[in-house]
TIGUZA-84336 format. One record per residue (C-alpha): residue number from 1; x, y, z. Coordinates in steps of 0.1 Angstrom, whole numbers, plus 5000, padded with zeros to 4 digits. Layout:
TIGUZA-84336
vexlo k: NUM	px: X	py: Y	pz: Z
...
***
This chain:
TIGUZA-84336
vexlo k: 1	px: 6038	py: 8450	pz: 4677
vexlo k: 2	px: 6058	py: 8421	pz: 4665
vexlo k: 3	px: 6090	py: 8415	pz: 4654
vexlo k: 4	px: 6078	py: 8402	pz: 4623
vexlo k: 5	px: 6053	py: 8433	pz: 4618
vexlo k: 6	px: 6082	py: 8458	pz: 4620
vexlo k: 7	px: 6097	py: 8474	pz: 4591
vexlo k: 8	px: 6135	py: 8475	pz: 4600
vexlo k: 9	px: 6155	py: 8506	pz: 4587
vexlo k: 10	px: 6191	py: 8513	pz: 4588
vexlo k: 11	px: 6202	py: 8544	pz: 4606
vexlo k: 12	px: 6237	py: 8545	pz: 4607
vexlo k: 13	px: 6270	py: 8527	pz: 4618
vexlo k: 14	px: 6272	py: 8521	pz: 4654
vexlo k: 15	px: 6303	py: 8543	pz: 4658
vexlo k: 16	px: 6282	py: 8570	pz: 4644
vexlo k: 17	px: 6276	py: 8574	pz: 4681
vexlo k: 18	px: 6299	py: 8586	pz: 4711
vexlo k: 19	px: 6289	py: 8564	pz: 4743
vexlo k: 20	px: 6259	py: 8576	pz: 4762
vexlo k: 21	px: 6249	py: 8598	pz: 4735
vexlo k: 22	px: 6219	py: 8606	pz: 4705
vexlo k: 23	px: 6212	py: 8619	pz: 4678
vexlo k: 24	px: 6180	py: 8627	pz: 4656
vexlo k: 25	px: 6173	py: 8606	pz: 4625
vexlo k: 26	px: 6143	py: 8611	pz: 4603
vexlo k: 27	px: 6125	py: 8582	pz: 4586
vexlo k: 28	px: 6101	py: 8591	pz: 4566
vexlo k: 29	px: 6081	py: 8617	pz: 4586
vexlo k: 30	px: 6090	py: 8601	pz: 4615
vexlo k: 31	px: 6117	py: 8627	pz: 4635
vexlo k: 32	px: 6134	py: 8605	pz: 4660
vexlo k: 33	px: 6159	py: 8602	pz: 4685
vexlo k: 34	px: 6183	py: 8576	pz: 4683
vexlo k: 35	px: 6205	py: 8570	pz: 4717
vexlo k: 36	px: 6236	py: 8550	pz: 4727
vexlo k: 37	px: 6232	py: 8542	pz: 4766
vexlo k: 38	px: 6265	py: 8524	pz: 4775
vexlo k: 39	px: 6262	py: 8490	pz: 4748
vexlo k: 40	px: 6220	py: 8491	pz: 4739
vexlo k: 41	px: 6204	py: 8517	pz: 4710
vexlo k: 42	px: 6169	py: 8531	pz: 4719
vexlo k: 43	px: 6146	py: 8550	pz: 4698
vexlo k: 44	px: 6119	py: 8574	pz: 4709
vexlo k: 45	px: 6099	py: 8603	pz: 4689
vexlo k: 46	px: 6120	py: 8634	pz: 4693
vexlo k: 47	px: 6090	py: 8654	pz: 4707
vexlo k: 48	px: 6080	py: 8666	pz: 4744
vexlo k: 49	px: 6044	py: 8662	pz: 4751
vexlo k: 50	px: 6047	py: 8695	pz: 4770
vexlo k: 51	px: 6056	py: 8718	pz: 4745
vexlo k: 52	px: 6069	py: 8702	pz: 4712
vexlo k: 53	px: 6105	py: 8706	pz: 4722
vexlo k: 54	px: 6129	py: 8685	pz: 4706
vexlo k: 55	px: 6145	py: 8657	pz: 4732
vexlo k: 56	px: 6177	py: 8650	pz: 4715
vexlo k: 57	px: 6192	py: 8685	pz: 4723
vexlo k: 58	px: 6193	py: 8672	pz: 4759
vexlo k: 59	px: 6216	py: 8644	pz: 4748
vexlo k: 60	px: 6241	py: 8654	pz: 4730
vexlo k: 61	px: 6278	py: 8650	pz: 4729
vexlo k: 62	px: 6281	py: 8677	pz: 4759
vexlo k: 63	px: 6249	py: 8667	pz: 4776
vexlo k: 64	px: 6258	py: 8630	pz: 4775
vexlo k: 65	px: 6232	py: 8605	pz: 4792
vexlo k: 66	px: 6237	py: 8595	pz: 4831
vexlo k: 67	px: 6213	py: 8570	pz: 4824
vexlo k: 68	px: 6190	py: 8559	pz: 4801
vexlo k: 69	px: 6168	py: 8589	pz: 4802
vexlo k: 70	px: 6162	py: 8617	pz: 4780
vexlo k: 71	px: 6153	py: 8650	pz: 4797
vexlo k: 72	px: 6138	py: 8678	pz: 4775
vexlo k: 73	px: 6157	py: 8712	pz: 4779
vexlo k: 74	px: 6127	py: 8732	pz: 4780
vexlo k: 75	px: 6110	py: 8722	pz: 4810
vexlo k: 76	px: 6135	py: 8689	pz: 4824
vexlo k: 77	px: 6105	py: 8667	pz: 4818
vexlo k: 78	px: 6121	py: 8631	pz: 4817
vexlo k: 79	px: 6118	py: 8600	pz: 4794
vexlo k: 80	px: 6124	py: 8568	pz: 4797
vexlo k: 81	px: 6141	py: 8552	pz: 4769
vexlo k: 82	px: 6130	py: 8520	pz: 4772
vexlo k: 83	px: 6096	py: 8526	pz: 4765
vexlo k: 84	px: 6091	py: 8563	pz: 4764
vexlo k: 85	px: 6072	py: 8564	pz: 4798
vexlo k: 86	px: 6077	py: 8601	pz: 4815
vexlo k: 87	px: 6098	py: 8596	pz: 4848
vexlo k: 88	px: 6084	py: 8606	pz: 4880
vexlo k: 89	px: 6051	py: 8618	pz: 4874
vexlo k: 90	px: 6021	py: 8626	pz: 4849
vexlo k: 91	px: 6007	py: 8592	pz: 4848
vexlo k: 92	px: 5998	py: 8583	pz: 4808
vexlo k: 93	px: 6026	py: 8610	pz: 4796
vexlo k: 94	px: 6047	py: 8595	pz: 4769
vexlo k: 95	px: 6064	py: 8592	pz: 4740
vexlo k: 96	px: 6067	py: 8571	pz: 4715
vexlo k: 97	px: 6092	py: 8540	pz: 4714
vexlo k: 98	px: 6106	py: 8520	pz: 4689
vexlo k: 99	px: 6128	py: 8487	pz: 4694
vexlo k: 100	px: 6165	py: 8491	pz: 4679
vexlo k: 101	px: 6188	py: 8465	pz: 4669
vexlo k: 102	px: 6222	py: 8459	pz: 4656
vexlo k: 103	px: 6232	py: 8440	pz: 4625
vexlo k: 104	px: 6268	py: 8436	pz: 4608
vexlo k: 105	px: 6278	py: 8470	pz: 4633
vexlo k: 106	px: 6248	py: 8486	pz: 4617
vexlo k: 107	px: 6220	py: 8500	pz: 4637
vexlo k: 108	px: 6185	py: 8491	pz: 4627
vexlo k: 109	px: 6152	py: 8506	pz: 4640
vexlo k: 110	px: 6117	py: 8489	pz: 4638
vexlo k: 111	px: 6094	py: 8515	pz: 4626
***
């Protein structure tokens, strides 16, 4: 999709969020993850594949990311952040990603 496609929402202030942490934002009825990874926001649906867990419990302020991957808590499946790709195995197993900007110290997802 597009830059120009995207609706861009406002999600918080970007000190909202402790380095190399997230946090879950609804939009609409979009739930989502929203993560800090040292200076770059990421977005991905706050849902494992597996078994519906929520992703953003396994980065929180005392689970803080090592890198910028998500594990689920349930089962340690692991997502990239990038683009929501599982790491490590299950071929096609993913979640969804949405690009993230910053604007005037605001973060901005693209939904």
């Amino acid at each position: 999709m597009e830059d120009q496609d995207l609706e861009w929402k406002e999600v918080g202030e970007v000190n909202e969020w402790k380095p190399n942490s997230g946090r879950l934002i609804t939009i609409g009825a979009r739930r989502l993850g929203v993560y800090r990874f040292e200076d770059r926001f990421y977005a991905v649906k706050d849902y494992c594949p597996h078994a519906g867990v929520s992703l953003v419990a396994g980065a929180t302020a005392e689970n803080s990311l090592r890198e910028p991957v998500v594990t689920c808590m349930a089962h340690g499946w692991r997502f990239n952040l990038e683009d929501g790709c599982m790491v490590g195995g299950h071929g096609d197993c993913r979640v969804a990603a949405y690009p993230c900007r910053i604007v005037d110290d605001k973060v901005e997802v693209g939904v």
